[in-house]
C-alpha angles and dihedrals in degrees: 000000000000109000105234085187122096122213121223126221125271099217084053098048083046094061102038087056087046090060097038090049090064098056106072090243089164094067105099102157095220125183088222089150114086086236115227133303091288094067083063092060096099131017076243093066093038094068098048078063094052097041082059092054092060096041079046084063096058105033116117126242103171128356089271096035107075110134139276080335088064100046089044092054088049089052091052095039081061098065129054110260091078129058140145116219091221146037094245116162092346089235100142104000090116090062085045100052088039099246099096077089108049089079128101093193129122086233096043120094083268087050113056088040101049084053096043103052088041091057094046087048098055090041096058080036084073105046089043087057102039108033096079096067096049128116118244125064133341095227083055094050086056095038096046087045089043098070096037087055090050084043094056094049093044082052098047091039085061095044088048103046089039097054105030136033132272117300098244108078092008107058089124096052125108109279123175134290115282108226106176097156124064120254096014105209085209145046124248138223132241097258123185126308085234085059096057088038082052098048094040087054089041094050094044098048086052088054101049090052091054099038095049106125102359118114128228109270086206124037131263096324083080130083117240122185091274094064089052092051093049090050081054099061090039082058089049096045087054095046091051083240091136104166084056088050104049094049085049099047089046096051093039086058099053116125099010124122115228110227114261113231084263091058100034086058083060111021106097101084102043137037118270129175095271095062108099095192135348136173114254118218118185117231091239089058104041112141085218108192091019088062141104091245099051085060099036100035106082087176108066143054099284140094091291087049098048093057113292087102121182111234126186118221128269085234086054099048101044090055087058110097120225103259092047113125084208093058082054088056093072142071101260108221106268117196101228112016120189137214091269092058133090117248111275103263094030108157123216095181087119113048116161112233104247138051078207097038143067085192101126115140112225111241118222116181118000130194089251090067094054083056092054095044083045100051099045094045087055098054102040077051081057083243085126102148083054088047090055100048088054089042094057094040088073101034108046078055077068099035123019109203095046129141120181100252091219129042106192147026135358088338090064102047080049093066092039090061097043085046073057111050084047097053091036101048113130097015102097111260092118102104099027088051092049083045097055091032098053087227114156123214115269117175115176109212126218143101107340087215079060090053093247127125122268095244087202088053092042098040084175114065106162131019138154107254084215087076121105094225078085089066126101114237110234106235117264093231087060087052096040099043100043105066085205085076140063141183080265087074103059126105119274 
């Protein structure tokens, strides 16, 4: 297949990081804090405390700690679909080889997430305290409620499924501490994993009660009762509850338009009508190098470009039918590549809007997923001619002349989770997917041009995803600083 893409040269990208590197791009200046009682004064002021928490999701702390975007590249980079041939730079080898999360420290991969989700929780704690008593509309009090409760379970969803194992088997293990009221005077204990399943469906249920029939007031950075309802069925997938998450995918995706093969080969840098909810970053304020699309985008001047390139895996790409706009969007295997072309397996799936702009919104939840979710719900139910036609429905949007290759069965939910694992690719289902699955990890080394893992880069190849290695540490100072809590507590 001919490369459409052109690759730019190193010594060009070099210099152009080199330069960026010296301006303090990374100072953004966010109110990312609910400020105090007076911001809650007014529904007014209450947004403006709302609109912080979701720049907060996105704001950059190191070159490889940016928000919801980082955290979902670390959980692909820990299964098998995504590799990179080479070191690079080193940003996010450690998630790649397993040990980023060994470490109990406030800078490690644990870390960073344990402290981010907690900051995004108290935040939405206030508003949801506080909200109720302000002064403005009553359909803005719930709107603006609506989204921090969503907020709060997509929070506590990410903490559960991160430092314990999936829901189903495990629903008595220690889970994480339950903080539902702002400025909690005491620490909390783990808990159970059935406790934080039990808070996320309470508080969305809350949420879709109070969001029904109000429309975003910013678009599309806000939550609207769609994207509740698709978290929802992203819950229920997780939880194996696949009758709840088949109602709750079919009725997310309503009234959004799947990409057409024109668009897919360029949506993944602005919003189109398929994505359900994404997170907007003005161009002034672009984190640049410490950004999803300076890992993801292999064609431009950041860290993928400058050699940590993203390759899909040989067992990916082979799935992939001629025909297929995703199969144009990688590298094809050439015999012999030079040193002007891109790596074999390259993929061009993110690619940021602009040659003169770092300017690339982060996408969050998309239609396409609701189909998978769908589809998969529909034939593990036995409604496997439904599944199909919901199956077909995406994918012929990809490849028109597709046909689902199995009908029933096993075989059918087979081919709905590799259709997932190709539309899905780089978004960061990888490791919740291996945990409710039950799918170990399985790399199989060899030579990266020939699409295989760099067993020297990897270091960990296979391993059962059973095994408690796969579980976050949860940071010392949390341990050392909540007296609910004790070293006893900590992950084995």
């Amino acid at each position: 297949m001919k490369n459409i893409f052109k690759k730019v040269a190193p010594l060009a990208l070099a210099a152009l990081m080199l330069v960026g590197c010296e301006k303090e791009y990374l100072e953004t200046s966010p109110n990312s804090e609910v400020p105090n009682e007076l911001v809650f004064a007014t529904t007014d002021g209450a947004l403006v405390g709302l609109n912080g928490i979701y720049r907060f999701m996105w704001m950059s702390e190191d070159h490889d700690k940016f928000g919801q975007k980082a955290i979902d590249i670390a959980m692909d980079y820990m299964g098998t679909d995504m590799f990179t041939p080479v070191r690079g730079y080193g940003w996010y080898v450690a998630d790649y080889n397993l040990s980023s999360i060994t470490s109990a420290t406030a800078t490690s991969r644990s870390g960073y997430a344990w402290r981010h989700y907690y900051r995004v929780i108290f935040n939405a704690n206030n508003l949801i305290a506080n909200i109720d008593n302000a002064t403005g509309p009553q359909a803005d009090k719930d709107y603006i409620k609506g989204n921090a409760l969503t907020i709060r379970a997509y929070a506590y969803f990410y903490l559960i499924n991160l430092y314990q194992h999936t829901y189903k088997g495990h629903e008595n293990a220690p889970g994480v501490p339950l903080y539902t009221e702002p400025n909690a005077a005491e620490g909390k204990g783990r808990g159970t994993v059935q406790e934080v399943y039990t808070q996320i469906l309470a508080d969305l249920s809350a949420a879709e009660a109070l969001l029904d029939g109000k429309a975003r007031k910013v678009t599309p950075s806000h939550i609207n009762v769609n994207v509740t309802r698709g978290l929802h069925a992203r819950v229920a997938l997780q939880m194996e509850d696949y009758a709840t998450a088949a109602v709750k995918a079919n009725a997310a995706r309503q009234g959004r338009t799947l990409m057409n093969a024109t668009t897919y080969a360029n949506g993944f840098s602005a919003h189109n009508t398929e994505w359900m909810w994404g997170l907007q970053i003005p161009n002034d304020q672009a984190t640049i190098y410490a950004s999803f699309y300076s890992h993801m985008d292999n064609t431009a001047a950041g860290y993928a470009g400058l050699g940590s390139t993203k390759l899909v895996a040989r067992e990916i790409y082979d799935a992939m039918k001629d025909g297929d706009v995703r199969k144009t969007l990688v590298q094809a295997p050439l015999a012999n590549p030079t040193a002007n072309d891109y790596e074999n397996y390259t993929s061009f799936k993110f690619r940021k809007p602009l040659t003169s702009s770092w300017q690339g919104d982060y996408v969050l939840m998309r239609a396409a997923e609701m189909y998978l979710i769908e589809a998969e719900a529909l034939a593990r139910l036995g409604r496997d001619a439904e599944a199909v036609t919901v199956l077909e429905a995406l994918v012929k949007t990809r490849q028109a002349n597709y046909a689902a290759p199995a009908t029933a069965g096993q075989d059918l939910i087979n081919e709905i989770l590799m259709q997932r694992r190709i539309e899905l690719w780089g978004e960061g289902f990888q490791l919740l997917d291996m945990k409710r699955l039950n799918r170990d990890l399985n790399r199989t080394a060899g030579d990266p041009k020939e699409g295989y893992h760099n067993a020297g880069l990897a270091i960990v190849l296979n391993r059962s995803i059973k095994d408690n290695a796969f579980l976050w540490r949860i940071p010392q100072t949390e341990i050392d600083s909540n007296d609910k809590m004790s070293a006893s507590d900590q992950n084995p």
